[in-house]
C-alpha positions in Angstrom: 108.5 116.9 83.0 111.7 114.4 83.5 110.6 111.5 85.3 113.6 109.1 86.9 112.4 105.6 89.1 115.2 105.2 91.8 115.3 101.2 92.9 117.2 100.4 96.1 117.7 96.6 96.9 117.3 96.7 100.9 117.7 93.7 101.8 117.4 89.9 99.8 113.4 90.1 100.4 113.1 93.9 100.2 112.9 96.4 97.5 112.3 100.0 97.6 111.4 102.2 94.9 111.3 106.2 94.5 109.4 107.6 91.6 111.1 111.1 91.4 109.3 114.2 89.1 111.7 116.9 88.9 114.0 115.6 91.4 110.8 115.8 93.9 109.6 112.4 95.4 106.3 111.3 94.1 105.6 108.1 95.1 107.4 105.3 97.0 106.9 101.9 97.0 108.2 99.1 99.1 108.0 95.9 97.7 108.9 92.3 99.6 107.4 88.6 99.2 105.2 89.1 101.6 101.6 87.6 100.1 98.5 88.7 99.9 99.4 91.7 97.6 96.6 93.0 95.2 96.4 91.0 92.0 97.9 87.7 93.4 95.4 84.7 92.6 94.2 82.0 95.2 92.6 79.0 95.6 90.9 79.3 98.7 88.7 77.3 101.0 84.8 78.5 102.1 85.2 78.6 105.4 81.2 80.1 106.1 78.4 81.3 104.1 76.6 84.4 106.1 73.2 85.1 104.5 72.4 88.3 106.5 76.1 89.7 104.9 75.0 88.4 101.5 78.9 87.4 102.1 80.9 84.7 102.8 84.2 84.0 104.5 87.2 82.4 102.3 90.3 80.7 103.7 93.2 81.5 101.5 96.0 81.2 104.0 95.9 84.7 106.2 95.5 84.7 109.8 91.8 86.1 109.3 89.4 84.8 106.6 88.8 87.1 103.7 85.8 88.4 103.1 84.0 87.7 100.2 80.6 89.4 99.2 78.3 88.7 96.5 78.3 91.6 94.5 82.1 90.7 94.1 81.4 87.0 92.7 80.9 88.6 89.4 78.2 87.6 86.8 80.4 84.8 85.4 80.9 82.8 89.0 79.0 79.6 87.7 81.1 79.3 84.7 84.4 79.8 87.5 83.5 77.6 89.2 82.9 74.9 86.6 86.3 75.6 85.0 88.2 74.9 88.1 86.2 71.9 89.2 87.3 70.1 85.9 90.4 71.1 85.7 91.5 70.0 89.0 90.2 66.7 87.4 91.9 66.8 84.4 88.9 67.1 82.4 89.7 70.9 81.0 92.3 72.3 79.1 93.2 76.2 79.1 91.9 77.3 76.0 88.0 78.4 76.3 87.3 77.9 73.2 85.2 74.6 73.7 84.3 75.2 77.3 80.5 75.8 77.7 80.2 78.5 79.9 77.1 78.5 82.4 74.5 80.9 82.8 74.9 84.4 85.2 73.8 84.6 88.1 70.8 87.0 89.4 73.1 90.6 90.3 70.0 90.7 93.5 70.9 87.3 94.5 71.7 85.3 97.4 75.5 83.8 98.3 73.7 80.9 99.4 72.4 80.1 96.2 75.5 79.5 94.3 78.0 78.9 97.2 78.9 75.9 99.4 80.7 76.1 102.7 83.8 73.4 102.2 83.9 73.7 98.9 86.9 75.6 96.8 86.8 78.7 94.9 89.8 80.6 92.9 89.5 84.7 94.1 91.7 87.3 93.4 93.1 89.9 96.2 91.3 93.2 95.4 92.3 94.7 99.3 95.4 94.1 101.1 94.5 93.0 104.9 94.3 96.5 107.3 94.8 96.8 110.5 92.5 94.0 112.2 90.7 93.2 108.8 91.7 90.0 106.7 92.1 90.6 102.8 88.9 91.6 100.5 88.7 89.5 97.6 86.8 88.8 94.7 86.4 86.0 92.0 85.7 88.5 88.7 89.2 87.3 88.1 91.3 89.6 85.5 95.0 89.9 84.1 96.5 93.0 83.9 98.8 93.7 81.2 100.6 97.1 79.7 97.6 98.0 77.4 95.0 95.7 77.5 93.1 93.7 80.9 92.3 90.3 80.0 89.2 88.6 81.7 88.3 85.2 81.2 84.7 83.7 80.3 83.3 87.5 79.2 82.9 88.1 75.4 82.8 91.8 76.4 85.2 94.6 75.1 85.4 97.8 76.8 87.9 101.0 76.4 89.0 103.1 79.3 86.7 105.8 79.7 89.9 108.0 80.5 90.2 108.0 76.8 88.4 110.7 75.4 89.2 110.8 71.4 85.7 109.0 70.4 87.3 108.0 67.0 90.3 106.9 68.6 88.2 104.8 71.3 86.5 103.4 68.5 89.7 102.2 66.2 90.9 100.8 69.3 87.8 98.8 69.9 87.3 97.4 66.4 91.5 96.4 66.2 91.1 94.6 69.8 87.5 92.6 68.8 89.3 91.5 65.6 92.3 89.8 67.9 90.3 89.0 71.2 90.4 85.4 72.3 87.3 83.0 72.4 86.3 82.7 75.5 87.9 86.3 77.0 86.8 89.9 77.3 89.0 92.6 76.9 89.0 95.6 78.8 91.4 98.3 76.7 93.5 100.2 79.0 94.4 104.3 78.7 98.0 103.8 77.6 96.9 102.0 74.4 95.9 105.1 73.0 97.8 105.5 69.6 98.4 101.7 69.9 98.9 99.5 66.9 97.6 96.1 66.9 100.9 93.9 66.9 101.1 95.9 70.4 97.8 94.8 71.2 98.7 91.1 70.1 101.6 91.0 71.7 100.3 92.0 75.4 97.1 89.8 74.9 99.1 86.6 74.0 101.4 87.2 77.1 98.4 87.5 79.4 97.2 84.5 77.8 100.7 82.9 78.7 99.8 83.9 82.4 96.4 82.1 82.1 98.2 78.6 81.1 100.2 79.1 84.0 97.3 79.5 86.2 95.4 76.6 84.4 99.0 74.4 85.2 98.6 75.9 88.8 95.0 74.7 89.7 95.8 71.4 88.7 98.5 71.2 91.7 97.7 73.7 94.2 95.6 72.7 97.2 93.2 75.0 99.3 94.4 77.7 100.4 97.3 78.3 98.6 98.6 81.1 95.9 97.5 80.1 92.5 99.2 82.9 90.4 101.1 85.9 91.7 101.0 89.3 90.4 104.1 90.8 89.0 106.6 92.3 91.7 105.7 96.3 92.3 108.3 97.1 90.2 107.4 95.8 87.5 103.6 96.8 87.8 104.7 100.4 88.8 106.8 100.7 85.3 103.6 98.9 83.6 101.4 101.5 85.2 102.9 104.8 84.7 105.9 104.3 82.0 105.8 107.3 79.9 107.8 109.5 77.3 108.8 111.8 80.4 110.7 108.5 81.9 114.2 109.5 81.2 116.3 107.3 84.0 115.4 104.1 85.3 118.8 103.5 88.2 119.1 100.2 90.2 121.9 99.4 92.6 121.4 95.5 92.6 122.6 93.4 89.6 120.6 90.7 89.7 117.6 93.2 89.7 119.0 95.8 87.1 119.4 92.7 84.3 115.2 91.8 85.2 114.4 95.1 85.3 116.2 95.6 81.7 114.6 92.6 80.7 111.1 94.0 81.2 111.8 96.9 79.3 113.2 94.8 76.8 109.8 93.1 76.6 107.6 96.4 77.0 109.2 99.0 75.3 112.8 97.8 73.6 113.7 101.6 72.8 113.8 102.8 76.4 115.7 99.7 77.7 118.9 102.2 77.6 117.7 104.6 80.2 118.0 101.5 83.0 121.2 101.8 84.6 123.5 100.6 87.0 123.8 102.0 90.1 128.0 101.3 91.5 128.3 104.8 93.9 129.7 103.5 98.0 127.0 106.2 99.0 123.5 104.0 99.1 121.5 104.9 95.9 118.5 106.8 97.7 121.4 109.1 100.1 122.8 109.8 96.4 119.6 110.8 94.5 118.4 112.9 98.3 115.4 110.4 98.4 116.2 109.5 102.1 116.2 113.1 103.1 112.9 113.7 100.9 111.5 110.9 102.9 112.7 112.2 106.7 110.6 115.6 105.1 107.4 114.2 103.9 106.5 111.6 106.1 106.2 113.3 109.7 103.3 114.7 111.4 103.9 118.3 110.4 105.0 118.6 106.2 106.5 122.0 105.5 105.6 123.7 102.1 108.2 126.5 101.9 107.7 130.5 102.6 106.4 129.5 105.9 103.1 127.7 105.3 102.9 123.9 106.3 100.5 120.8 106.8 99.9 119.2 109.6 98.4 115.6 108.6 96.9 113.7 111.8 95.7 109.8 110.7 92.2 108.4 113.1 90.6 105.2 112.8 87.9 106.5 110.7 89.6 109.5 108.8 92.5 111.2 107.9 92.2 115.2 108.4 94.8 117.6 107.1 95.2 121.3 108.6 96.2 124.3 106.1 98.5 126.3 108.0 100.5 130.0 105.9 103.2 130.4 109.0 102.9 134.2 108.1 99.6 136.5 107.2 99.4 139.8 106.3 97.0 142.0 108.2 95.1 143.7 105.5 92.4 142.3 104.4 92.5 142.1 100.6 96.6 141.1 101.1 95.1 138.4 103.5 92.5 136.6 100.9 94.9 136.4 98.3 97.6 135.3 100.5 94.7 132.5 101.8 94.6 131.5 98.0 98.0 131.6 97.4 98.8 129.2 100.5 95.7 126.8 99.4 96.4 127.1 95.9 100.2 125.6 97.2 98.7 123.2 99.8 96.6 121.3 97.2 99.5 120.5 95.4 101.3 119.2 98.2 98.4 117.1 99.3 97.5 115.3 96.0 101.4 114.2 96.7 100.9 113.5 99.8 97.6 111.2 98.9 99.4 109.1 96.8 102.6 109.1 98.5 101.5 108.0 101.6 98.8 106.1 100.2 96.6 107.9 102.3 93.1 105.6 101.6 89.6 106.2 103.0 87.8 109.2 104.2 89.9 112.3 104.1 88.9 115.9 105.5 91.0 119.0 104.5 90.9 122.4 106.4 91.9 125.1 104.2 92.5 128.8 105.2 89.0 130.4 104.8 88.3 132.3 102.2 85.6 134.7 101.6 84.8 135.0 97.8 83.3 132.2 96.4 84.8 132.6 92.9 88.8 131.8 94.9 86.9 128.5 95.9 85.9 127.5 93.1 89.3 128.2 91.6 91.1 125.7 95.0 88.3 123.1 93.7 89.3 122.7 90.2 93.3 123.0 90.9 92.4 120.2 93.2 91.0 118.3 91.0 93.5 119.0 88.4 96.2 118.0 90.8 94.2 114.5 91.9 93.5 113.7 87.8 96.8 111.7 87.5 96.2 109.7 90.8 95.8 106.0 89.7 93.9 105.6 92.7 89.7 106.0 92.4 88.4 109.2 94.2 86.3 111.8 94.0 86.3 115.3 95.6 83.2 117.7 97.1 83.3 121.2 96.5 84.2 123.4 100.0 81.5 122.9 102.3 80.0 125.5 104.7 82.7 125.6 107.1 85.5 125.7 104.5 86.4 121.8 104.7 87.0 120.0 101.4 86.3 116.1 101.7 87.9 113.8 99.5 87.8 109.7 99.2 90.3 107.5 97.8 90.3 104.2 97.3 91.6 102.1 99.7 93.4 99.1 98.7 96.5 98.5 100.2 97.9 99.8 104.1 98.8 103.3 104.3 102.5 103.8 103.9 103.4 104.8 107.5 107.5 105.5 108.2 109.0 107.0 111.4 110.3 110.3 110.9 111.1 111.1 114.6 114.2 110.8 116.2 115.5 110.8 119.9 115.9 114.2 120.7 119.7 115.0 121.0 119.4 117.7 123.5 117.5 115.8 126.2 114.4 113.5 126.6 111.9 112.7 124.1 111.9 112.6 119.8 112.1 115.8 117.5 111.5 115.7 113.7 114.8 114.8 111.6 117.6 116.8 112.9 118.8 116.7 109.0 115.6 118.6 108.3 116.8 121.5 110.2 118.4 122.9 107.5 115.0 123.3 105.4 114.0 124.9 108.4 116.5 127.7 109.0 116.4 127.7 104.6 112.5 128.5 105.1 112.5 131.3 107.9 115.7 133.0 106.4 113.5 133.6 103.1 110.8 134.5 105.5 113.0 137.6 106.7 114.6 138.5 103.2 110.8 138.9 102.3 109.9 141.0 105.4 113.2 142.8 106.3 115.1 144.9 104.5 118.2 144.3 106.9 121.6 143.7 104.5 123.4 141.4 106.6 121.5 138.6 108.8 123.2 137.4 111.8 122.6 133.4 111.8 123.7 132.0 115.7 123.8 128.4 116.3 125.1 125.0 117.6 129.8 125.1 116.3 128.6 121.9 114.3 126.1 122.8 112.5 128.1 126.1 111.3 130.6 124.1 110.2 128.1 121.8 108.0 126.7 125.5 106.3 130.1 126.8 106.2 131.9 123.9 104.5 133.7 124.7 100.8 135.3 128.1 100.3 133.1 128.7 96.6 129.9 126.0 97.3 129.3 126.3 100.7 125.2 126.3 101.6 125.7 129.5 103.3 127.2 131.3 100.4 124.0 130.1 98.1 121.7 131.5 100.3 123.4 134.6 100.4 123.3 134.5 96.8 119.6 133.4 96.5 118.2 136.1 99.2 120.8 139.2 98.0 121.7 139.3 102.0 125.4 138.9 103.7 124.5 136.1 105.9 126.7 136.0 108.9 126.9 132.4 110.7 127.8 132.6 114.2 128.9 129.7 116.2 127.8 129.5 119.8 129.4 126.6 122.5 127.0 127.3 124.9 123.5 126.7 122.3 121.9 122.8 122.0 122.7 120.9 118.9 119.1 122.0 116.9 119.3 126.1 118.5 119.1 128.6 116.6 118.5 131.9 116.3 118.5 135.2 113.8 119.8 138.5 114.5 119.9 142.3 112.6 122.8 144.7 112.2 121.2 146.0 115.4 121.2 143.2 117.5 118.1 142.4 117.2 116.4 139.1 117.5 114.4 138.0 115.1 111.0 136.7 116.3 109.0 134.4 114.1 104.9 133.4 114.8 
């Protein structure tokens, strides 16, 4: 599978980035300087302690508190908050290695045993602020690097449980014990595997570079303020899913392409050559079709080819996604494995949709019912095959009684929401992307070259949009099609039709009708 990561500078506080498998959009990923992302470090202000919560409420800056509970203090909050009491006094230097570290707390204790309202407290952004909701944070602090998480005052080592190979888990283990700093656990992330340990060195002295930087921080930062800030979503993203498949990494900013390289250079010096320049006067996402991908994917109703679509509706408490196949066939054994078929298709597209979207929370599926229980069994496991590479936490219940799959996924960020609708050009109101009506006319032509055995198909519509099909003598669209579906497709252009009309017709004269 060829992977490319598309990067278009927006604007001088805006990037956006396209993660493209096989040409098709994956994920996409908008990142500004906006705070408050997940990873950033702050020194915050306890703003009130709320025994009945077992919780308490942080200032770090946002227009709402964050909310802190105790189960996300993390057993080492005594020895946290020690460290950053003395080194805002000068009395601590980074290293750990002679800090005494105090004792855990009780995991079935009370906030208002071990916190103070006034008083300061460095916490980390695990949830982006939603909707009305300020950020959720916790103070288990930990660095992220390419292969290895470093967190301060743990002497724990642990390997990603993603990591199967026992022997390999073990190696790993042993090499990264050997190298760990006093004072730090280590939590060994899946890409290490195969790892050798200058590798491992290497990424665990850079997160400890991060650390002095945060210790430097603390000693100048006042409540509530940013301590340390994660690395820009670029960055991360290549961090998080750089593979062998990666074969083009294409930036249309300068400034960005030599940072970009730069990381490479730092993370894996052999692929730095497949980060390129972008210099085309057509934007880099019109040039790679990500801007059409996006008009596609992001409305209401997402189509999945040969007829079949999803219609994805988003509610204050859940997200619930129809299966719809356009076209069924009316016998019975023909309509089962078409059902399969279609759901078999639609879990694809929604594992894509998941993480495109970002789609957290409680999420209900309808699929097409199906009556044998062994073609349910088989939607579950391709679903959960499709969901395995989501970075995202979730888990999946088989179909229920009623047919309905439901799925959560963690939430940590705001959904990615983009306007797909535009005003309608043949009157009042909005309609889906007008560009998108070629997928459309693409989708119910193969719908007749299925279903009719009609040589030539008539195509009527709008003296524009012919032109658009009909443009090249050799690579015009409407000469592939008539390659693709073995028919003589006619285009017909009509003055008196609306811009987005339409319609098919058969050597007879016949309209075709579509469900």
């Amino acid at each position: 599978m060829s992977t490319e990561l598309v990067i278009n500078s927006r604007t001088a506080d805006s990037v956006a980035v396209a993660l493209l498998k096989e040409g098709r959009l994956s994920e996409l990923h908008y990142d500004n300087t906006d705070e408050f992302a997940v990873g950033d470090i702050y020194m915050g202000k306890i703003k009130k302690i709320v025994p009945g919560l077992n919780a308490a409420f942080v200032d770090v800056g946002y227009e709402k508190d964050a909310f802190l509970h105790y189960h996300d203090l993390g057993p080492q909050i005594k020895s946290l908050l020690k460290f950053t009491r003395k080194t805002q006094t000068g009395k601590q230097r980074w290293s750990l290695t002679d800090f005494e570290p105090e004792a855990d707390i009780d995991k079935n204790g009370s906030i208002d045993k071990v916190l103070r309202e006034g008083h300061n407290i460095l916490v980390q952004i695990a949830k982006e602020p939603i909707s009305t909701k300020g950020p959720r944070i916790t103070s288990e602090l930990s660095l992220a690097g390419r292969y290895v998480v470093l967190v301060p005052f743990s002497k724990r080592v642990s390997v990603s449980s993603k990591l199967r190979d026992k022997d390999e888990k073990d190696r790993l283990r042993r090499l990264v014990k050997s190298i760990r700093p006093k004072g730090f656990g280590i939590i060994v992330r899946t890409a290490a595997e195969d790892c050798q340990v200058a590798d491992l060195d290497s990424d665990i002295q850079e997160l400890v570079e991060k650390w002095k930087q945060l210790h430097r921080n603390i000693q100048r930062v006042r409540a509530p303020k940013r301590a340390l800030r994660e690395i820009n979503r670029v960055s991360a993203l290549l961090r998080d899913v750089l593979n062998d498949s990666f074969n083009s990494i294409v930036v249309d900013d300068m400034e960005l392409f030599n940072e970009v390289k730069e990381y490479m250079r730092s993370i894996e010096p052999e692929k730095e050559k497949i980060v390129k320049y972008y210099q085309g006067r057509v934007p880099v996402f019109e040039h790679f079709g990500v801007e059409r991908q996006i008009k596609s994917s992001f409305g209401r109703s997402v189509s999945m080819g040969k007829g079949a679509y999803l219609i994805i509706e988003h509610t204050e408490a859940m997200h619930v996604i129809d299966v719809n196949s356009g076209n069924r066939t009316n016998s019975s054994e023909n309509q089962e494995a078409n059902a399969l078929a279609v759901n078999l298709s639609a879990a694809e597209e929604i594992a894509r949709q998941l993480r495109l979207r970002d789609m957290g929370g409680i999420v209900v599926v309808d699929f097409i019912d199906m009556h044998r229980s062994e073609n349910r069994k088989t939607l579950y496991e391709k679903l959960k095959e499709e969901m395995a590479t989501d970075r995202a936490k979730h888990k999946i219940l088989p179909p229920s009684r009623f047919g309905l799959v439901e799925i959560t996924r963690q939430r940590v960020r705001p959904e990615m929401a983009i306007q797909t609708r535009e005003e309608n050009p043949d009157g009042n109101g909005e309609v889906e992307a007008p560009i998108l009506i070629i997928d459309e006319i693409e989708n119910k032509l193969e719908l007749i070259a299925k279903q009719e055995k009609d040589k030539t198909i008539y195509l009527h519509l709008h003296p524009f949009i012919a032109a658009y099909l009909t443009k090249g003598l050799f690579k015009s669209i409407r000469r592939n099609w008539s390659k693709r579906f073995k028919r003589n497709i006619k285009v017909i252009p009509r003055d008196s039709f609306k811009f987005l009309e339409y319609h098919f017709f058969n050597d007879k004269d016949e309209k075709f009708e579509f469900n």
